[in-house]
C-alpha positions in Angstrom: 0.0 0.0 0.0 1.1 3.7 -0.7 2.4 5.8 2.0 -0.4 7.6 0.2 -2.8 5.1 0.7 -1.6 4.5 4.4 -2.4 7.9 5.2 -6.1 8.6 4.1 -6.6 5.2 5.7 -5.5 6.3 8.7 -7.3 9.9 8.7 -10.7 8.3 7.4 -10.8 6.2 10.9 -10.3 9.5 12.1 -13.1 11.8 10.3 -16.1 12.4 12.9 -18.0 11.2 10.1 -16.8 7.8 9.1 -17.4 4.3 10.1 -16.8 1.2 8.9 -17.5 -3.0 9.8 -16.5 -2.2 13.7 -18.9 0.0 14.3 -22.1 -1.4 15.5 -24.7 1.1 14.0 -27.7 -1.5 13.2 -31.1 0.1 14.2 -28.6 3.9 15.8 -28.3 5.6 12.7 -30.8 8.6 14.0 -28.4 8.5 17.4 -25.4 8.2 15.6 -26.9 11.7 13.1 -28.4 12.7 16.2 -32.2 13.4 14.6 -34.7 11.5 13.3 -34.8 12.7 9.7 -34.9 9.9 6.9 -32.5 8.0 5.8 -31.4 7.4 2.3 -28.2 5.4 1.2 -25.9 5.5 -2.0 -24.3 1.9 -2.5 -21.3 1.3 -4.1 -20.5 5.1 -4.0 -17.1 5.6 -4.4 -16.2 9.3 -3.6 -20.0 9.8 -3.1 -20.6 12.4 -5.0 -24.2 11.6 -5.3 -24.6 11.5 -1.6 -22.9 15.0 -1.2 -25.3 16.4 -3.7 -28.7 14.9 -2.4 -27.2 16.6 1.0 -27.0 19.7 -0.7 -30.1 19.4 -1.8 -31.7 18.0 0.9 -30.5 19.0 4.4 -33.8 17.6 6.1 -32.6 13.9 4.8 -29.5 11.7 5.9 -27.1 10.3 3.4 -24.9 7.7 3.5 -22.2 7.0 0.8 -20.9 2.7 1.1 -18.5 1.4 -0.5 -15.5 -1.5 0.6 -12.7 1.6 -1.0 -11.8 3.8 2.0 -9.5 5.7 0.1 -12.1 7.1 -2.5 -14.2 7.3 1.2 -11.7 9.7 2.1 -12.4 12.1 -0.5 -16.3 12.3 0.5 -15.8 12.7 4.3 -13.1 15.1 3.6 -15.5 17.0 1.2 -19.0 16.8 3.7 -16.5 18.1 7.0 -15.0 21.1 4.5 -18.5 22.0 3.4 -19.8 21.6 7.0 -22.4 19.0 5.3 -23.6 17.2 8.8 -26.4 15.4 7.0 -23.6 12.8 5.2 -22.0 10.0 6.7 -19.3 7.3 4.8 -20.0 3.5 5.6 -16.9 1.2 4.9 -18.3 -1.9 4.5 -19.2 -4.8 2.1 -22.8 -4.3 0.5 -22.7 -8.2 0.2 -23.4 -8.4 4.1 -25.4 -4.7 5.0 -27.9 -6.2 6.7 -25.7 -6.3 9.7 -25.4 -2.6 9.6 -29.1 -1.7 9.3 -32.2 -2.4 11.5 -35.2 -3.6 9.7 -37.7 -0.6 8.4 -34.7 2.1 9.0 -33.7 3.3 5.4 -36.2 4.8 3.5 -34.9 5.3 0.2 -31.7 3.3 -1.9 -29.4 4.8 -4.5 -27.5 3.1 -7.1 -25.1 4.8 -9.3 -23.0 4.2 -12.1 -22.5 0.7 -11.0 -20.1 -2.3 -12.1 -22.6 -3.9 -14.9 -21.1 -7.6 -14.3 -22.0 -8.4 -17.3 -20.9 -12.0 -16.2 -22.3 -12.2 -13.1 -26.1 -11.2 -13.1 -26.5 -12.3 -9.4 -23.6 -9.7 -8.6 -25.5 -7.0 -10.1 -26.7 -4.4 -7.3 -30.3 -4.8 -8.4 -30.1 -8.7 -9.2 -33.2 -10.4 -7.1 -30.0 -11.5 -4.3 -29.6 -8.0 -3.6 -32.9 -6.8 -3.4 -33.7 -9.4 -0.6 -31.3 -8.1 1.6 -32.2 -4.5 0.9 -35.7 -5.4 1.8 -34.8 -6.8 5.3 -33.6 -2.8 5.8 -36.2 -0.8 4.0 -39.0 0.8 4.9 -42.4 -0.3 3.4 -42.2 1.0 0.1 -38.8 1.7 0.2 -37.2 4.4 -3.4 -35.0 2.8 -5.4 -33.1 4.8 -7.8 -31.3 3.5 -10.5 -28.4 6.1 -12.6 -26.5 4.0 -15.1 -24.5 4.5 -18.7 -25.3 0.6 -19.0 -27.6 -0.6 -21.1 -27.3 -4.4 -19.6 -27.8 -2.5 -16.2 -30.5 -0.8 -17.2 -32.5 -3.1 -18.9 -31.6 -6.0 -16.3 -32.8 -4.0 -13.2 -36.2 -3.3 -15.6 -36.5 -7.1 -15.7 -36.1 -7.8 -12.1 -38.8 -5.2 -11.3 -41.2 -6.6 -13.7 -40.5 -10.3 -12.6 -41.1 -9.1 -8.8 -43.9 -6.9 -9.9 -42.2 -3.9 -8.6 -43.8 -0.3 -9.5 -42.3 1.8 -11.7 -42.7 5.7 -10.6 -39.9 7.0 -13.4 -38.2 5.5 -16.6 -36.0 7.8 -18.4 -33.8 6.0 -21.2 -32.3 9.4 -21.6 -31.9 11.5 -19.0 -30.2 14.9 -20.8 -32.7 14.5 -23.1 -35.3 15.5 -21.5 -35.4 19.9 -21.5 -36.5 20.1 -17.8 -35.5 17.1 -15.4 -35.3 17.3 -11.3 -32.4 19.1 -9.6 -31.5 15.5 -8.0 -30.5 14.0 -11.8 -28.6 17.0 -12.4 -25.8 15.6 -9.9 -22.8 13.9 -11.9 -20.4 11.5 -10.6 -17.0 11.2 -11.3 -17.9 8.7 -13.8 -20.8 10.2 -15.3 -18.5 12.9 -15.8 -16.3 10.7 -17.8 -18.9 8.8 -20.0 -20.8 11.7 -21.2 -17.4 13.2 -22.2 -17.3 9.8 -24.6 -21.3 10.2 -25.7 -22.8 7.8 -23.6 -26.2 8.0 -22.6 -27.5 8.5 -19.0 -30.1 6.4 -17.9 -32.4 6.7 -15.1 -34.9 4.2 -13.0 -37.2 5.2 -10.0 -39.5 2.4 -8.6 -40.8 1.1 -5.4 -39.1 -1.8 -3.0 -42.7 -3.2 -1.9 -41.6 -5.5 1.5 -43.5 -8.9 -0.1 
């Protein structure tokens, strides 16, 4: 590891606002934010950029960026403490076993951005059927799922999973910048997004409902 590396390592476990598999925060996270506001995740988030904008957007909701990378972690804490942003928190965990760091009912709404497609791997895919299972032991009747993806496997894989579970679908957009007007929330880019709209990829978006079965 890079004496690079070694260091935002150690000044992640640092951050006020970092946590990782030691904590214990199933069924605390309104202690641990200290209110009872919702709370809304962003898997696989790398530097969380989409976290940091919804809690720009939205200082009466709690965000929190996962992802197994502390060092791209470290840019998002970093970011939320410059900007004072105490509506953000950075999870360090595996998404593969995040049922041990949530109570049942206590997030109420799931992003998913810009994520590995696997295209040869459909059960590793973030919303695969495997994944949704253990986001419903977490959610909140009902719970928003939000689907942002360059990925037309992605895309049209997570369509099939919500018709074959006869999920609702609130928002379908196979173009996203498109569209003249759009909400302030799609507006956010990732580092990524950044990159494939630079090479003409199109932005698709999915909004639908995590019913509990």
């Amino acid at each position: 590891m890079s004496k690079n590396k070694t260091l935002k390592f150690q000044e992640f476990d640092s951050f006020p606002n970092t946590l990782d598999f030691n904590n214990d925060t199933s069924g605390k996270w309104n202690e641990i934010f200290g209110n009872n506001n919702p709370i809304v995740l962003e898997l696989a988030c790398g530097k969380a950029d989409y976290a940091l904008g919804l809690a720009r957007l939205n200082p009466d909701k709690n965000y929190i960026g996962i992802d197994i990378k502390g060092n791209r972690l470290w840019k998002g804490a970093q970011t939320a403490i410059n900007e004072g942003l105490d509506n953000v928190r950075l999870l360090r965990i595996q998404i593969d076993f995040i049922e041990k760091y949530f109570a049942e009912n206590e997030v109420s709404e799931i992003w998913i951005t810009f994520p590995d497609p696997q295209p040869q791997k459909a059960r590793k895919r973030l919303s695969s059927s495997k994944f949704l299972s253990k986001y419903r032991s977490i959610a909140a009747q009902n719970c928003i799922m939000n689907v942002k993806t360059d990925s037309d496997l992605f895309y049209e894989s997570t369509l099939e999973t919500a018709a074959e579970e006869g999920l609702k679908v609130l928002e379908n957009i196979g173009d996203v910048y498109a569209k003249v007007d759009y909400p302030a929330y799609l507006y956010i880019q990732t580092f990524y997004e950044k990159i494939w709209l630079k090479e003409g990829r199109t932005i698709k978006y999915l909004k639908y409902l995590l019913s509990k079965q």
